[in-house]
N, CA, C and O atoms as a Tripos MOL2 file, in Angstrom:
@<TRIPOS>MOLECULE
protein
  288   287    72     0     0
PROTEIN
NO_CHARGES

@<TRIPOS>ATOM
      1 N          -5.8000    4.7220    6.2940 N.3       1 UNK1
      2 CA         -6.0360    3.4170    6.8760 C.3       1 UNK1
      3 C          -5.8020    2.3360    5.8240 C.2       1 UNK1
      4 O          -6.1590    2.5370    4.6630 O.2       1 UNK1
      5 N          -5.2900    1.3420    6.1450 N.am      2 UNK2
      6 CA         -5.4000   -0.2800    5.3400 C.3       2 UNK2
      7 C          -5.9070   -1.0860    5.7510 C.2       2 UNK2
      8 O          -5.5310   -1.6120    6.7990 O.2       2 UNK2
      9 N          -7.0610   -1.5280    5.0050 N.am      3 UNK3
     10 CA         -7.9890   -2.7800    5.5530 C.3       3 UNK3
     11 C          -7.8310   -3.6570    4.4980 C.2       3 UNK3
     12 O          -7.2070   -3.3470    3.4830 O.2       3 UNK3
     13 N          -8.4540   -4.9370    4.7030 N.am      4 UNK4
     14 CA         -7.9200   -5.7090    6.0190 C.3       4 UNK4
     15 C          -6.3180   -5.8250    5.9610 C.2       4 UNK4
     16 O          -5.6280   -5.4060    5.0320 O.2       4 UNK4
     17 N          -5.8470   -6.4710    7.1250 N.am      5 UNK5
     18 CA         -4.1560   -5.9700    7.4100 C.3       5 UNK5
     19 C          -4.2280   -7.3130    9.0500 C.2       5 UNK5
     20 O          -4.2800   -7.0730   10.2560 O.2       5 UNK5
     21 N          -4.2040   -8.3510    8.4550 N.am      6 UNK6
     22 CA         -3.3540   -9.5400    7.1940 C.3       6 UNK6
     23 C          -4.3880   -9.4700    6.1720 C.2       6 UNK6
     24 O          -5.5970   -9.4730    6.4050 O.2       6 UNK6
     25 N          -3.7990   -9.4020    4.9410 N.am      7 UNK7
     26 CA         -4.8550   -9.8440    4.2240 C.3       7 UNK7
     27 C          -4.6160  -10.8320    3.0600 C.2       7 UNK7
     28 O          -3.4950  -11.1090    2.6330 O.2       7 UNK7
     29 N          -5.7890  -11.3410    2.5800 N.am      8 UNK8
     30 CA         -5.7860  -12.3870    1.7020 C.3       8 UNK8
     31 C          -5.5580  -12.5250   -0.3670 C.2       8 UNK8
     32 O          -4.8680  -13.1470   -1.1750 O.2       8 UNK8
     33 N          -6.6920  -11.4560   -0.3530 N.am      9 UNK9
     34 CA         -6.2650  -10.7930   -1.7240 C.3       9 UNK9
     35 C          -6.1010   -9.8040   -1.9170 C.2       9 UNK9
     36 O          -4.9980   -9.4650   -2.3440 O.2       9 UNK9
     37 N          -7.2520   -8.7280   -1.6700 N.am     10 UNK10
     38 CA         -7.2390   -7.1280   -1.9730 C.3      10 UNK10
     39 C          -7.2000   -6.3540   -0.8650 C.2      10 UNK10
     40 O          -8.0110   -6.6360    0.0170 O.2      10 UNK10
     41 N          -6.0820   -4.9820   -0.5980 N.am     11 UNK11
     42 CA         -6.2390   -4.4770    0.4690 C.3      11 UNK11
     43 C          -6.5450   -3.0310   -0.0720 C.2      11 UNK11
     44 O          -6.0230   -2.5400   -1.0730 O.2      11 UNK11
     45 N          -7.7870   -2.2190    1.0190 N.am     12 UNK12
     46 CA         -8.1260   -0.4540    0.4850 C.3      12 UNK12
     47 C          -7.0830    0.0160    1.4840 C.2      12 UNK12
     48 O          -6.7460   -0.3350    2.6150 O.2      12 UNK12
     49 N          -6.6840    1.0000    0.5710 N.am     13 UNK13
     50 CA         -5.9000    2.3780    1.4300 C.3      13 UNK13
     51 C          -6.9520    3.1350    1.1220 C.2      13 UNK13
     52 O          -7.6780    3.0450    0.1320 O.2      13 UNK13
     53 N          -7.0180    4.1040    2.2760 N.am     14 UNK14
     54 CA         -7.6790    5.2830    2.4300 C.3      14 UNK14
     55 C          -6.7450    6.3480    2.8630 C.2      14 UNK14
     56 O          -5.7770    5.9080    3.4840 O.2      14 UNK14
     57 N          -6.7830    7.8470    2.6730 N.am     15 UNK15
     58 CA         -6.3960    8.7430    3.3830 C.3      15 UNK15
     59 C          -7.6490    9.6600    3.4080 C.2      15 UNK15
     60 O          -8.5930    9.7260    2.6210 O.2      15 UNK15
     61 N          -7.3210   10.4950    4.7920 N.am     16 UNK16
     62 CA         -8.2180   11.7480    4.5450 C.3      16 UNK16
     63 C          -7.7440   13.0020    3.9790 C.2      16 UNK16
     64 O          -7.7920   13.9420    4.7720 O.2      16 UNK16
     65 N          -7.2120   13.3160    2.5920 N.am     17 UNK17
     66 CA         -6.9760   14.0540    2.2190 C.3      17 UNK17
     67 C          -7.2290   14.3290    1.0840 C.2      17 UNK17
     68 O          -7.2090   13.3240    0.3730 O.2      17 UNK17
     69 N          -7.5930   15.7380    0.2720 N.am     18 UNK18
     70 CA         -7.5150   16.2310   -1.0920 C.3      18 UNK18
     71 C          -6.2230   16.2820   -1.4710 C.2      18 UNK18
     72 O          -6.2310   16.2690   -2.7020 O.2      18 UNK18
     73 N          -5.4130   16.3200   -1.1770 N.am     19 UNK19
     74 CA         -3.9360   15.9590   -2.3090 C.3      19 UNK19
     75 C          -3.9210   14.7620   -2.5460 C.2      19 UNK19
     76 O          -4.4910   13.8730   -1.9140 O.2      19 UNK19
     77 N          -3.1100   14.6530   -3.6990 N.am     20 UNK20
     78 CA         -2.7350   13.1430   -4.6790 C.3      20 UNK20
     79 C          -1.4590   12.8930   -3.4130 C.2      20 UNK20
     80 O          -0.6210   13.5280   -2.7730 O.2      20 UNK20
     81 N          -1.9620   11.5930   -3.5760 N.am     21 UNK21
     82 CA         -0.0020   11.1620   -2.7600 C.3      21 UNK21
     83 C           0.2730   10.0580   -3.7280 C.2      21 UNK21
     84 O          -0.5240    9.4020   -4.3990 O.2      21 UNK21
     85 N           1.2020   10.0140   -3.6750 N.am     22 UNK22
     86 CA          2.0310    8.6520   -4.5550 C.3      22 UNK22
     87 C           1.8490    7.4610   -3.4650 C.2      22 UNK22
     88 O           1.8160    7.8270   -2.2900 O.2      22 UNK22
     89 N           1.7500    6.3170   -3.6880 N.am     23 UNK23
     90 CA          1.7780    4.6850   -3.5080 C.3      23 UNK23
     91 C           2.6010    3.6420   -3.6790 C.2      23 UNK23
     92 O           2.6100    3.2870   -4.8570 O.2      23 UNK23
     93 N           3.0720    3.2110   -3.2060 N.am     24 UNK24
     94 CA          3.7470    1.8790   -3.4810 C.3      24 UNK24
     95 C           3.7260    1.0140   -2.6470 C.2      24 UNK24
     96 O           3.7150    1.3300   -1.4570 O.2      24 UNK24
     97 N           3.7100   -0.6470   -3.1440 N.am     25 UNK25
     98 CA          3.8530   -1.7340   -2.4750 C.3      25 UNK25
     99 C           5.2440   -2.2800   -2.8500 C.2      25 UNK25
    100 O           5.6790   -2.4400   -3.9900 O.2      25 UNK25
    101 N           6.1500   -2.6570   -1.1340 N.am     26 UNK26
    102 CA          7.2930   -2.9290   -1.6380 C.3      26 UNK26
    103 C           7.5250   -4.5960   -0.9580 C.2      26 UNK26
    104 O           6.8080   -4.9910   -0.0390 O.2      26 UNK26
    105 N           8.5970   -5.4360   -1.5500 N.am     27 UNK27
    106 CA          8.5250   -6.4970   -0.7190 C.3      27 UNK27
    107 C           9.6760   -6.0830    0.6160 C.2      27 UNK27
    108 O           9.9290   -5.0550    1.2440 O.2      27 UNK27
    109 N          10.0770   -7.2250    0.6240 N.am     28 UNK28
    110 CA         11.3660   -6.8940    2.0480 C.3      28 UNK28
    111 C          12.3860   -6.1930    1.6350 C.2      28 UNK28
    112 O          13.1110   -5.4610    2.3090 O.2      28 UNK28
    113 N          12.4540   -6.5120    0.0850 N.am     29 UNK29
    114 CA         14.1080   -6.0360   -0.5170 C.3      29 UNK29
    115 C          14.1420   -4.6570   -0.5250 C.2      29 UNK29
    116 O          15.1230   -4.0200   -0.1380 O.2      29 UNK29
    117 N          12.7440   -3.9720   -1.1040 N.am     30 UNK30
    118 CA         12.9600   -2.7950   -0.9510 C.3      30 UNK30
    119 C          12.1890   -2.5930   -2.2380 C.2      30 UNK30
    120 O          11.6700   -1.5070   -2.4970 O.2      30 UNK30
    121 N          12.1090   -3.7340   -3.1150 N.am     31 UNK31
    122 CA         11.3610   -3.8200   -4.4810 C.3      31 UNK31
    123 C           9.9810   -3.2460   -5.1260 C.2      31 UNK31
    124 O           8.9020   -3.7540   -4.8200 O.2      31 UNK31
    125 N          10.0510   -2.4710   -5.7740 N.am     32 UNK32
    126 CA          8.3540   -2.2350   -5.9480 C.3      32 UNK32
    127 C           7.5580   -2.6320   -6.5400 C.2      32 UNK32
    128 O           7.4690   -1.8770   -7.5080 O.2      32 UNK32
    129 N           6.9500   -3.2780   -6.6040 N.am     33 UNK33
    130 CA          5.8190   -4.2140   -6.8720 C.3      33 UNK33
    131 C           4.5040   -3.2860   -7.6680 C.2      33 UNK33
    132 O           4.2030   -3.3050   -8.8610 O.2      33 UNK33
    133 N           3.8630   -2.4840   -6.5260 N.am     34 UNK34
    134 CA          2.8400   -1.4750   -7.0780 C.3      34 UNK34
    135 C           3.4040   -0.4310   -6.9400 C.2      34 UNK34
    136 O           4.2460   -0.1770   -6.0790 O.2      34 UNK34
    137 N           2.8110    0.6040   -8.1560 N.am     35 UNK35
    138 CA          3.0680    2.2670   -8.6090 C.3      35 UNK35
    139 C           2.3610    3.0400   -8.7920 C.2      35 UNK35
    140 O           2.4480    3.2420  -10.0030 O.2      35 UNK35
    141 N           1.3120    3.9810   -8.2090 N.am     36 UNK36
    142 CA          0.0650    4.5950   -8.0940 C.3      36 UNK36
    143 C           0.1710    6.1310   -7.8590 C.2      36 UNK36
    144 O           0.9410    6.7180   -7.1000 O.2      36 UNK36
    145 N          -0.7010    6.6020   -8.6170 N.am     37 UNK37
    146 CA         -1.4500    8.2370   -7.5570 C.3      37 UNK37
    147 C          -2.3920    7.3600   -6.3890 C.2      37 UNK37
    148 O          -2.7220    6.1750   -6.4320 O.2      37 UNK37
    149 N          -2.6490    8.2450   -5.4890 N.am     38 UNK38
    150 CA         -3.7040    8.2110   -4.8240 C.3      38 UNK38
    151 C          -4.5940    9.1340   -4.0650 C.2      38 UNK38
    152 O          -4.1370    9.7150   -3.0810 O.2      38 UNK38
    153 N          -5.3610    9.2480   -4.2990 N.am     39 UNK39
    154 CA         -6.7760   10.2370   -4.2090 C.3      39 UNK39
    155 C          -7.8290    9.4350   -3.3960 C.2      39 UNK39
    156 O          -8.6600    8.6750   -3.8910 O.2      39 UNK39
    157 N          -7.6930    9.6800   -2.2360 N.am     40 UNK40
    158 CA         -9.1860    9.0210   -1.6000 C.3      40 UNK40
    159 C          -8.6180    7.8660   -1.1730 C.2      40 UNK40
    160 O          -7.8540    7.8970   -0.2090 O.2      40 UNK40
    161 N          -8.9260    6.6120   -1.8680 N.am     41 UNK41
    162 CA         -8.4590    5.6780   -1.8750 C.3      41 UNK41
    163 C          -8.2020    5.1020   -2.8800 C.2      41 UNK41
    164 O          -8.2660    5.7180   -3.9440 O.2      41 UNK41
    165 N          -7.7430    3.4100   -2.8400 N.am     42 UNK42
    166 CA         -7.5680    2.9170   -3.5530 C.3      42 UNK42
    167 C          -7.3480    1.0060   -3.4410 C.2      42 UNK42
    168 O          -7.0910    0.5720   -2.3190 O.2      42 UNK42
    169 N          -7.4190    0.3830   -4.1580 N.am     43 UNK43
    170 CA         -7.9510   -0.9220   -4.1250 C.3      43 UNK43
    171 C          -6.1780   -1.3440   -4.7780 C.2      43 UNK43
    172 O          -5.5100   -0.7040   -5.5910 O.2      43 UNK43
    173 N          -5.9010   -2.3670   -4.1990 N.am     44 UNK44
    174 CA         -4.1270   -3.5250   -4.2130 C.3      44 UNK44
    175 C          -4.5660   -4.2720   -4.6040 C.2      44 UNK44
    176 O          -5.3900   -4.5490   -3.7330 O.2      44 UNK44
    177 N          -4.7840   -5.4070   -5.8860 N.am     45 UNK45
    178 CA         -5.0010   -6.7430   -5.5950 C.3      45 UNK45
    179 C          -3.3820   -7.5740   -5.7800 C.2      45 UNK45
    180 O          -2.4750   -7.6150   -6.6120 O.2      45 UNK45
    181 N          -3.7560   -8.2460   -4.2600 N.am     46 UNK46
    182 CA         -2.1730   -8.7530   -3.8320 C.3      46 UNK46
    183 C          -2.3890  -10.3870   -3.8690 C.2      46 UNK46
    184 O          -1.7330  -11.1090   -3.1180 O.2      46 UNK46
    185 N          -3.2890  -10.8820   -4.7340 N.am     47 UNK47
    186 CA         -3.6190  -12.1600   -4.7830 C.3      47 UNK47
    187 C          -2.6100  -13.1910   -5.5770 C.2      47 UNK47
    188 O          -2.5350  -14.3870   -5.2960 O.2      47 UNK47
    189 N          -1.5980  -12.3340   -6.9500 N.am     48 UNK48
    190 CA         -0.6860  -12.9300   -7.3900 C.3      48 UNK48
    191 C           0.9590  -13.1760   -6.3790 C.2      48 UNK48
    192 O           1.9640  -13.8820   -6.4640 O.2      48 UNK48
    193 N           0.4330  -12.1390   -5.4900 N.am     49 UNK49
    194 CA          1.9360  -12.5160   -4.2160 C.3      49 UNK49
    195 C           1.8680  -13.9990   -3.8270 C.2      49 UNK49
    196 O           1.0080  -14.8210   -4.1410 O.2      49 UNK49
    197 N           3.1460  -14.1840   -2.9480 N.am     50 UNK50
    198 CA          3.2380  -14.6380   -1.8920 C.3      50 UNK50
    199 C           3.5180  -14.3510   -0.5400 C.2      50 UNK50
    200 O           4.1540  -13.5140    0.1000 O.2      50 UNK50
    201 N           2.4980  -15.7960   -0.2390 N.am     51 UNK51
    202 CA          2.5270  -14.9200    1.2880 C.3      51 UNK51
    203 C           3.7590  -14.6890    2.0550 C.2      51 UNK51
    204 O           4.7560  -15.4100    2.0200 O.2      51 UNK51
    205 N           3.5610  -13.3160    2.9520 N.am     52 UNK52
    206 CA          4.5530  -12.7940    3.4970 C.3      52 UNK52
    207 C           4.6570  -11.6890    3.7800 C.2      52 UNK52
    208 O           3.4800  -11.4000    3.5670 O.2      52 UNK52
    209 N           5.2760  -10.3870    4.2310 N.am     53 UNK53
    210 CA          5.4630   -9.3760    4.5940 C.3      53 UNK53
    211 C           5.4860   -8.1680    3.5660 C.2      53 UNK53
    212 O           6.4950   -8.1510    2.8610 O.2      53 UNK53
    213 N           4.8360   -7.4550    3.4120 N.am     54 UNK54
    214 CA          5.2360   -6.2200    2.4660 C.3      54 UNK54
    215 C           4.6420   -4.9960    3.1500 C.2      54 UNK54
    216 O           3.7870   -4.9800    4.0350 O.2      54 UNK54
    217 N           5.5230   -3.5450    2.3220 N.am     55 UNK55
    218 CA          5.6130   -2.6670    3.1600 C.3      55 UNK55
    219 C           4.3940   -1.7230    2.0860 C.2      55 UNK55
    220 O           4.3080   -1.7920    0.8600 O.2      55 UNK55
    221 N           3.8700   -1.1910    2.6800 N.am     56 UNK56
    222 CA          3.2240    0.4410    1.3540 C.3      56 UNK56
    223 C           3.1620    1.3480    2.0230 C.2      56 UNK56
    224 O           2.6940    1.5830    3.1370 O.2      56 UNK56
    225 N           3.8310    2.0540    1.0500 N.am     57 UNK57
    226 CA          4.9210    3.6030    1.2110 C.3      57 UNK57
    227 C           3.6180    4.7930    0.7340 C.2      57 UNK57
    228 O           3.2430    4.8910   -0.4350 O.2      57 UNK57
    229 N           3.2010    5.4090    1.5670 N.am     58 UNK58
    230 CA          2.3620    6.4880    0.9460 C.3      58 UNK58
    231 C           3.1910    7.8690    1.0770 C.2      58 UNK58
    232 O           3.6390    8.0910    2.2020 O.2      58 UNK58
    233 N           3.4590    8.8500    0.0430 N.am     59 UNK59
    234 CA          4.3820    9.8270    0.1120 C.3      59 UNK59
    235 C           3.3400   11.0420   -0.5010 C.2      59 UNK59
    236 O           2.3650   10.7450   -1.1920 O.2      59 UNK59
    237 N           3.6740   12.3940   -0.1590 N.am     60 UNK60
    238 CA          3.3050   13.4850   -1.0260 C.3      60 UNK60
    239 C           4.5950   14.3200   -0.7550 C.2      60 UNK60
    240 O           5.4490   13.7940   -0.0420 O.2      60 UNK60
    241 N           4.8520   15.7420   -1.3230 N.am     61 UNK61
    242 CA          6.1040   16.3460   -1.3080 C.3      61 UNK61
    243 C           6.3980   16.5820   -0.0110 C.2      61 UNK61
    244 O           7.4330   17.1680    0.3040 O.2      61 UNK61
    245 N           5.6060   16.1950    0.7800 N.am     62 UNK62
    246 CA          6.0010   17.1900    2.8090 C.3      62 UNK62
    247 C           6.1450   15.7020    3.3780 C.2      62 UNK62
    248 O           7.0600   15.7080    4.2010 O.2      62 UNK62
    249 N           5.6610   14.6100    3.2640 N.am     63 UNK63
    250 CA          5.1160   13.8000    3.9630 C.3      63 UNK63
    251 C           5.3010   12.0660    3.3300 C.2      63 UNK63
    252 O           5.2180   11.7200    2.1510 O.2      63 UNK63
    253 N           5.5650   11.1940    4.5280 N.am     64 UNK64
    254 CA          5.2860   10.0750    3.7830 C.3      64 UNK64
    255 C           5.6080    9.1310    5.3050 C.2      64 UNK64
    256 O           6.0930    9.4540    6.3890 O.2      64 UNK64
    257 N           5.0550    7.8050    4.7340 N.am     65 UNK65
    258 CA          4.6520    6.9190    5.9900 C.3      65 UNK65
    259 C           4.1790    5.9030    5.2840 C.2      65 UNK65
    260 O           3.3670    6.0050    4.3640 O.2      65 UNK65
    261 N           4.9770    4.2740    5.9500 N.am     66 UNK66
    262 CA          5.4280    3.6110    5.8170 C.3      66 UNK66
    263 C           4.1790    2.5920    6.9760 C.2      66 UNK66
    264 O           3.7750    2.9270    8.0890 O.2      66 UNK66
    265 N           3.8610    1.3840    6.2230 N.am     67 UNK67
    266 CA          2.7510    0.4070    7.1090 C.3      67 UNK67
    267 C           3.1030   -0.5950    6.4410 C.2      67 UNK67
    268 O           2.8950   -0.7270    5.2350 O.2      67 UNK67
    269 N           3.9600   -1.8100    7.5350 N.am     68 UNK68
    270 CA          3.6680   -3.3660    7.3370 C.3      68 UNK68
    271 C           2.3120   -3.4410    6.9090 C.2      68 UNK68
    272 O           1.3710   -2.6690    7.0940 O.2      68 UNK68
    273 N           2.4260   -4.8640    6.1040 N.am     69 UNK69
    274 CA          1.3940   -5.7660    5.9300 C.3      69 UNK69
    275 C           1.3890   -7.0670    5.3790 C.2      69 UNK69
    276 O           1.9820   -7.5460    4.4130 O.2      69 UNK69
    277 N           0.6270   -7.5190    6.1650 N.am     70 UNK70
    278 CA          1.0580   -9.2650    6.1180 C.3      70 UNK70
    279 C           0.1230   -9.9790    5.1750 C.2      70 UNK70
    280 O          -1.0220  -10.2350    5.5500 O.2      70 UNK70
    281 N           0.7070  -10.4440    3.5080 N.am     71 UNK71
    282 CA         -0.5160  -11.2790    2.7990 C.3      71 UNK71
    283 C          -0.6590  -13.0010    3.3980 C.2      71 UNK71
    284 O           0.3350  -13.7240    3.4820 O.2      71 UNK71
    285 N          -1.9400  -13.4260    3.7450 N.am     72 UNK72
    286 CA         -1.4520  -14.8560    3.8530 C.3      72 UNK72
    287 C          -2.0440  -16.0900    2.8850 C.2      72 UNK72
    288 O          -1.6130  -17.2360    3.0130 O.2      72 UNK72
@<TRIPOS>BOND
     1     1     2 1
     2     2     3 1
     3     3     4 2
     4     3     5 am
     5     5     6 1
     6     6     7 1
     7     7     8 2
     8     7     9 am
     9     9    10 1
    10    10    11 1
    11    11    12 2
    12    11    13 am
    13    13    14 1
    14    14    15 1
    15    15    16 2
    16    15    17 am
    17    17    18 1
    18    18    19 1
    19    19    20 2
    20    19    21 am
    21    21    22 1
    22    22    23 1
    23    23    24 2
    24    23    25 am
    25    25    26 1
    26    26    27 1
    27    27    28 2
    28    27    29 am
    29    29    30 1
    30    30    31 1
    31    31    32 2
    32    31    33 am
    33    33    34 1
    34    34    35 1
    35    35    36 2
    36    35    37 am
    37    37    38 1
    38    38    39 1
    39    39    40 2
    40    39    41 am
    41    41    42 1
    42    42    43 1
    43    43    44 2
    44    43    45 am
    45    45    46 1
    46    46    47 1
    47    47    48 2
    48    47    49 am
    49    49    50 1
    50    50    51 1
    51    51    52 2
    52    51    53 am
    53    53    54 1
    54    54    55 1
    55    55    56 2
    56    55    57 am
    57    57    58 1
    58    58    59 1
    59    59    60 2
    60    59    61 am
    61    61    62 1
    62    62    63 1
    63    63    64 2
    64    63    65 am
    65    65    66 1
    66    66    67 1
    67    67    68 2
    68    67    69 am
    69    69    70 1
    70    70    71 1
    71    71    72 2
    72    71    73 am
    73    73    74 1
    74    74    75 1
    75    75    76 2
    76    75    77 am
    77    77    78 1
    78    78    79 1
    79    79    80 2
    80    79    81 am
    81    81    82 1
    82    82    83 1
    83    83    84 2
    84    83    85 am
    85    85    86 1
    86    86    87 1
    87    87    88 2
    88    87    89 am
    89    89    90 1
    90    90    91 1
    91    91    92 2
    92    91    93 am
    93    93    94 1
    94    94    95 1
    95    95    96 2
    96    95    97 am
    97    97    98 1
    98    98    99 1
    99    99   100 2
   100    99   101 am
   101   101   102 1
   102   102   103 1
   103   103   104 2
   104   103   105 am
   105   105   106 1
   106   106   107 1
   107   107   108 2
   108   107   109 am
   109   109   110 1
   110   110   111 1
   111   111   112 2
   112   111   113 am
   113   113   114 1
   114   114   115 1
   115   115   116 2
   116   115   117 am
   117   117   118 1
   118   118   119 1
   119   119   120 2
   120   119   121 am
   121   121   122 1
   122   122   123 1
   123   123   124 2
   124   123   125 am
   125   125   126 1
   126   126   127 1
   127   127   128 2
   128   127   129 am
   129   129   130 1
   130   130   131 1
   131   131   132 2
   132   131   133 am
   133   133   134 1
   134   134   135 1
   135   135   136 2
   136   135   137 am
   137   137   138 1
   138   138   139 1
   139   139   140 2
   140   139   141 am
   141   141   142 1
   142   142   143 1
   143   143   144 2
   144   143   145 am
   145   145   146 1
   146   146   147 1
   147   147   148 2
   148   147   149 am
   149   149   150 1
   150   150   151 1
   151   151   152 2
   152   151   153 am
   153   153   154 1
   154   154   155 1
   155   155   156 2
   156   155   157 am
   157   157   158 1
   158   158   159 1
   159   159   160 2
   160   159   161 am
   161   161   162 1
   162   162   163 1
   163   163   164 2
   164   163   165 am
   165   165   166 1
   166   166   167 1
   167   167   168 2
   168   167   169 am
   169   169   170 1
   170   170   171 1
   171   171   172 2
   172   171   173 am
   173   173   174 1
   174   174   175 1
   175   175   176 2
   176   175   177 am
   177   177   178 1
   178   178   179 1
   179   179   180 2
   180   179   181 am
   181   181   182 1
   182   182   183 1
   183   183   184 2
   184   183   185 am
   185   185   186 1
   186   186   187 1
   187   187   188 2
   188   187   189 am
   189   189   190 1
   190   190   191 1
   191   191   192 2
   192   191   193 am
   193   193   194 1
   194   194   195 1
   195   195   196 2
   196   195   197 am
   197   197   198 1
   198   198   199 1
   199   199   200 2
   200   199   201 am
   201   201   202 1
   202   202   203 1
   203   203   204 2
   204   203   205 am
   205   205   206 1
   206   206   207 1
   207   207   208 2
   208   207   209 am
   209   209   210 1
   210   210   211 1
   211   211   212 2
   212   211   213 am
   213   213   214 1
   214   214   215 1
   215   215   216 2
   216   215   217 am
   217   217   218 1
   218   218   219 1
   219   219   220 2
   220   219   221 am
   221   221   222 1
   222   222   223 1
   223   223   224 2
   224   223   225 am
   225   225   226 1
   226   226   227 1
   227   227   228 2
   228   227   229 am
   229   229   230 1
   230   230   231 1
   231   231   232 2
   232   231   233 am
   233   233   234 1
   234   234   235 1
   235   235   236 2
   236   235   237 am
   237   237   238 1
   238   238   239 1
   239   239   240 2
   240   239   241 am
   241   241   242 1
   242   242   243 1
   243   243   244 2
   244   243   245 am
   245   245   246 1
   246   246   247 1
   247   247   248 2
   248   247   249 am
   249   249   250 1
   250   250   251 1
   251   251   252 2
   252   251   253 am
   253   253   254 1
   254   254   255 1
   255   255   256 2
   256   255   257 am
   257   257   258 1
   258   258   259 1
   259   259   260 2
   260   259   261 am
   261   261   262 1
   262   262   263 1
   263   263   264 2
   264   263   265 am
   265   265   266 1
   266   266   267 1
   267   267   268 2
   268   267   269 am
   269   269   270 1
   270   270   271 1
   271   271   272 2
   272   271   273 am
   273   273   274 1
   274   274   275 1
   275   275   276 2
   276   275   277 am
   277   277   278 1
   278   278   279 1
   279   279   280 2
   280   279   281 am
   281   281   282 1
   282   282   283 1
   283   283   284 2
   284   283   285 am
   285   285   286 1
   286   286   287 1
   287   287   288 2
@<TRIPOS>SUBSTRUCTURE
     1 UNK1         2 RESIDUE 1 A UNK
     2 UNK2         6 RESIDUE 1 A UNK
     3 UNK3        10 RESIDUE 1 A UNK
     4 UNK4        14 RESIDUE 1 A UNK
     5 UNK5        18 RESIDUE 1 A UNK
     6 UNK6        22 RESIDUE 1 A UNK
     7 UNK7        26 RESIDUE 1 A UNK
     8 UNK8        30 RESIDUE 1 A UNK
     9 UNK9        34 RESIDUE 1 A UNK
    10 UNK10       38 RESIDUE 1 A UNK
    11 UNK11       42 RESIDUE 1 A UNK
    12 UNK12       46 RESIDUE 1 A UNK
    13 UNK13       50 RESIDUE 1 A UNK
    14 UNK14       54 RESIDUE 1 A UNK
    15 UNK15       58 RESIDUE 1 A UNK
    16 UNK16       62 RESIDUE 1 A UNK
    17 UNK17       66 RESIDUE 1 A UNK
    18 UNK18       70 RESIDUE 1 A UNK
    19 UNK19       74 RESIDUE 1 A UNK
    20 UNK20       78 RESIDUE 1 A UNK
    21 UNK21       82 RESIDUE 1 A UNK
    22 UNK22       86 RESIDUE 1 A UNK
    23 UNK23       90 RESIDUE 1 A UNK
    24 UNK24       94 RESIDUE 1 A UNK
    25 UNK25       98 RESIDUE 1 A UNK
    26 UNK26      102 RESIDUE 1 A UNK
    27 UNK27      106 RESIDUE 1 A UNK
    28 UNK28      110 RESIDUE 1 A UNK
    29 UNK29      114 RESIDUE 1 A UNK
    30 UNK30      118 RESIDUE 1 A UNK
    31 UNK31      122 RESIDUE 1 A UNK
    32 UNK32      126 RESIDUE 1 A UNK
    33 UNK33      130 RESIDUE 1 A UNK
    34 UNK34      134 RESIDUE 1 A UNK
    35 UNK35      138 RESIDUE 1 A UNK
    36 UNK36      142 RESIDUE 1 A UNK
    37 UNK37      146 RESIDUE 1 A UNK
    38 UNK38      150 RESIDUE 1 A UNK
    39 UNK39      154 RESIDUE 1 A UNK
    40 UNK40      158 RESIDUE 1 A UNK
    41 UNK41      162 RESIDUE 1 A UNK
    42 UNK42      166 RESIDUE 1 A UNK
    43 UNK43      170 RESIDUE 1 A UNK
    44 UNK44      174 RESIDUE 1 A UNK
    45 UNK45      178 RESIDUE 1 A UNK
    46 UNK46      182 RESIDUE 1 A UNK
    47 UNK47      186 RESIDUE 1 A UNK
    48 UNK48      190 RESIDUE 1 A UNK
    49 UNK49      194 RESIDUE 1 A UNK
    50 UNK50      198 RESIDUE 1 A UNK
    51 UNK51      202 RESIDUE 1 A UNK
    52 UNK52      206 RESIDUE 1 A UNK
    53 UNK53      210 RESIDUE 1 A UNK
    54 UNK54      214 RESIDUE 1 A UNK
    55 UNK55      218 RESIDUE 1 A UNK
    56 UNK56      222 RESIDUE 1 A UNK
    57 UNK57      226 RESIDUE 1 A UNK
    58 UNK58      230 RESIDUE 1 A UNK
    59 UNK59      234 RESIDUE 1 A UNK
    60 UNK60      238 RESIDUE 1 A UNK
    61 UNK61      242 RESIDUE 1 A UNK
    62 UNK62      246 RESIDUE 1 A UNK
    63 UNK63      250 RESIDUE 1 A UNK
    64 UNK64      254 RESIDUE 1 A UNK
    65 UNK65      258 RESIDUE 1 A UNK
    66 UNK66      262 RESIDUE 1 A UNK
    67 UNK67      266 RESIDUE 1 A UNK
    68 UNK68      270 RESIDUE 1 A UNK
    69 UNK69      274 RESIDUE 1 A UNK
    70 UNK70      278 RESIDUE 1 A UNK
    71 UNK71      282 RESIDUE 1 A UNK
    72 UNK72      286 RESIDUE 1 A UNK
């Protein structure tokens, strides 16, 4: 899950899983911005962006999935 989603400064990812997955926040271009493990969750602070559209890519070796999110 990503809360909150628009958000203002900081957004949590959560998964329900014991594997590490990899993270990233990308803008429209495709750019990556953030570079992470992730375990459980984890805390974005997206307060130096601008506002606008970005994507975060959660991946592990089988799996991966892709969620808009709007900073404003």
């Amino acid at each position: 899950s990503i809360y909150p989603n628009p958000v203002k400064e900081k957004v949590l990812v959560k998964i329900l899983s014991s594997e590490i997955y990899k993270i990233q926040l990308m803008d429209l271009n495709g750019k990556v911005i953030f570079n992470s493990d992730l375990l459980n969750q984890t805390e974005i602070n997206l307060s130096h962006l601008s506002k606008g559209v970005y994507f975060i890519r959660i991946s592990n070796n089988n799996n991966f999935s892709v969620k808009k999110i709007i900073k404003y």
